[in-house]
SERO-4910 file (N, C-alpha, C, O; in steps of 0.05 Angstrom, whole numbers):
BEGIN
 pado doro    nc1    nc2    nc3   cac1   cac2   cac3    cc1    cc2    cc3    oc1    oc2    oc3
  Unk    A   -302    112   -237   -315    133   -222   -337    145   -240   -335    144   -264
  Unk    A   -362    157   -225   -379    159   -239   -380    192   -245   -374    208   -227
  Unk    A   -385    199   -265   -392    232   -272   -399    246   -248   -388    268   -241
  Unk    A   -417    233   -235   -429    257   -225   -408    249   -196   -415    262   -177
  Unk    A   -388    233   -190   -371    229   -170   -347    254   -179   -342    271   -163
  Unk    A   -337    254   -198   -324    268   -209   -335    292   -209   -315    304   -201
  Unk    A   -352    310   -213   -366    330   -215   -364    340   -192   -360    364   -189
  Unk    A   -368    324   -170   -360    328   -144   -339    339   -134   -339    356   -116
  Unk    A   -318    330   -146   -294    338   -135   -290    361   -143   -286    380   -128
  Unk    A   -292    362   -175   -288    390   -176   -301    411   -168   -290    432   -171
  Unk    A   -321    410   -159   -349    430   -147   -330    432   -129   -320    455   -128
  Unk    A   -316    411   -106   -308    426    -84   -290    432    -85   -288    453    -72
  Unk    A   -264    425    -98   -242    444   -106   -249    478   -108   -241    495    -92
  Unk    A   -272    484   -135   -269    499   -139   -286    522   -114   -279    545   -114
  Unk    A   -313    511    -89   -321    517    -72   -299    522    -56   -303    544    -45
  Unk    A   -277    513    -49   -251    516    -33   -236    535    -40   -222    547    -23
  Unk    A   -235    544    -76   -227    574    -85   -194    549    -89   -173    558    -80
  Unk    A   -193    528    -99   -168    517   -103   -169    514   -127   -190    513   -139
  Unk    A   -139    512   -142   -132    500   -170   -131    472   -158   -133    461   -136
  Unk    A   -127    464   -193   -130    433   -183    -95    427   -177    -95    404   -170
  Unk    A    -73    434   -176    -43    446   -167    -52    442   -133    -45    426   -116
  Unk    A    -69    467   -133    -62    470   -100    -77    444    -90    -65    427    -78
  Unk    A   -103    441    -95   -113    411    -88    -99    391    -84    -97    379    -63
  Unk    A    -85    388   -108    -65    356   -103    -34    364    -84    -22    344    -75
  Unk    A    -26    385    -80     -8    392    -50    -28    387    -32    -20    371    -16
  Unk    A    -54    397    -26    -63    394      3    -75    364      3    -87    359     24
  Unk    A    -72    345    -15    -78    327    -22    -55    299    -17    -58    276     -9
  Unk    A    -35    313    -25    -11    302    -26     -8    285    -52      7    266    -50
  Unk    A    -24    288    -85    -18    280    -98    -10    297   -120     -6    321   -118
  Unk    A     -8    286   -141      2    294   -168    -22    317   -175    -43    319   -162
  Unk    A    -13    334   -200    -37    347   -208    -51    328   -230    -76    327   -228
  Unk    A    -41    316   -246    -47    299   -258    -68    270   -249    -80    254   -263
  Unk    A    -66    274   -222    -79    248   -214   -107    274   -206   -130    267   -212
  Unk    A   -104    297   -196   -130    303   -193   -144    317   -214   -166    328   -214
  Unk    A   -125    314   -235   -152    322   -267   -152    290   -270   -172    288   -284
  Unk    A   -147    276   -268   -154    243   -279   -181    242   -257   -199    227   -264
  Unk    A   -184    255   -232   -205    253   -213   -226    261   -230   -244    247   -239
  Unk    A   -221    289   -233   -248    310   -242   -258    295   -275   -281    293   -284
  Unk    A   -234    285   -286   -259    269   -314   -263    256   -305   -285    267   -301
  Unk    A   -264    233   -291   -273    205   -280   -256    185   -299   -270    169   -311
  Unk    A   -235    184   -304   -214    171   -319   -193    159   -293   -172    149   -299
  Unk    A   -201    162   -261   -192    154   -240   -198    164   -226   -203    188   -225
  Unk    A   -198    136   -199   -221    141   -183   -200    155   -155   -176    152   -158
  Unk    A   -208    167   -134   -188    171   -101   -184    144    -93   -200    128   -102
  Unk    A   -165    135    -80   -160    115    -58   -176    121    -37   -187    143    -35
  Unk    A   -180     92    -15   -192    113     17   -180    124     19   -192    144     12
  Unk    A   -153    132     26   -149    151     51   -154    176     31   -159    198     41
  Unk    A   -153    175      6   -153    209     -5   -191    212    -12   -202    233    -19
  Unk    A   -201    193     -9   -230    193     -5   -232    207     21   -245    228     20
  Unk    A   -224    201     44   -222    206     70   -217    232     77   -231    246     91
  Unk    A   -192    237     65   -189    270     56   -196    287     43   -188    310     49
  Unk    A   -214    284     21   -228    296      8   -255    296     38   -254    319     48
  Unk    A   -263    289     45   -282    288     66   -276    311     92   -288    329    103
  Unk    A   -260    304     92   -244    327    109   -242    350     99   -236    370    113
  Unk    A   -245    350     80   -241    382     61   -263    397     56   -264    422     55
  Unk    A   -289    371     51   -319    379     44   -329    384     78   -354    385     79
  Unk    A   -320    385     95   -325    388    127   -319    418    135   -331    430    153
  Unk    A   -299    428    118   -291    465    122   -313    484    104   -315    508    102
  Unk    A   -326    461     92   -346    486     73   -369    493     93   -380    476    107
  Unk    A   -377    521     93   -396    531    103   -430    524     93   -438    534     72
  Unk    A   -442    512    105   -470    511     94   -473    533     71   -459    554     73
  Unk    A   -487    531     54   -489    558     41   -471    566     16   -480    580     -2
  Unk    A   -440    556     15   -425    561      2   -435    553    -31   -448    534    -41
  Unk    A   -423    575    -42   -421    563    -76   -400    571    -86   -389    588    -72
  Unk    A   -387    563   -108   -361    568   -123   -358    595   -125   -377    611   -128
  Unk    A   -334    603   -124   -322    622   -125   -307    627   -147   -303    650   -155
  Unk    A   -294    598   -163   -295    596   -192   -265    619   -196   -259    633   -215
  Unk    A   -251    616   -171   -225    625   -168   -198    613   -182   -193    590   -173
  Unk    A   -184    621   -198   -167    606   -221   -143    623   -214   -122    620   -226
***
């Protein structure tokens, strides 16, 4: 996965106001598999590609991080 794919994810985690904990429950994975996301040390499967899509679909035009921890 590439940096700036990874960079991604975490931008919208953190635009969603999620830990990366609550991410991987609404995710249905490990927390560990979604910090292996955010360095790019591993990449989503489709369907959690798919779901991540679904997730970036609830953000409001306009949104920026909220940077909620």
């Amino acid at each position: 996965m590439s940096d700036a794919e990874a960079a991604q994810i975490k931008q919208l985690r953190e635009v969603l106001g999620m830990t990366q904990e609550e991410l991987a429950r609404e995710m249905g994975v490990s927390f560990s598999t979604v910090s292996r996301w955010e360095t790019g040390r591993g990449s989503p499967s489709p369907l959690a590609r798919r779901r991540l899509e679904e997730l970036r679909a609830r953000i409001k035009p306009g949104t920026s991080s909220r940077g909620r921890r």
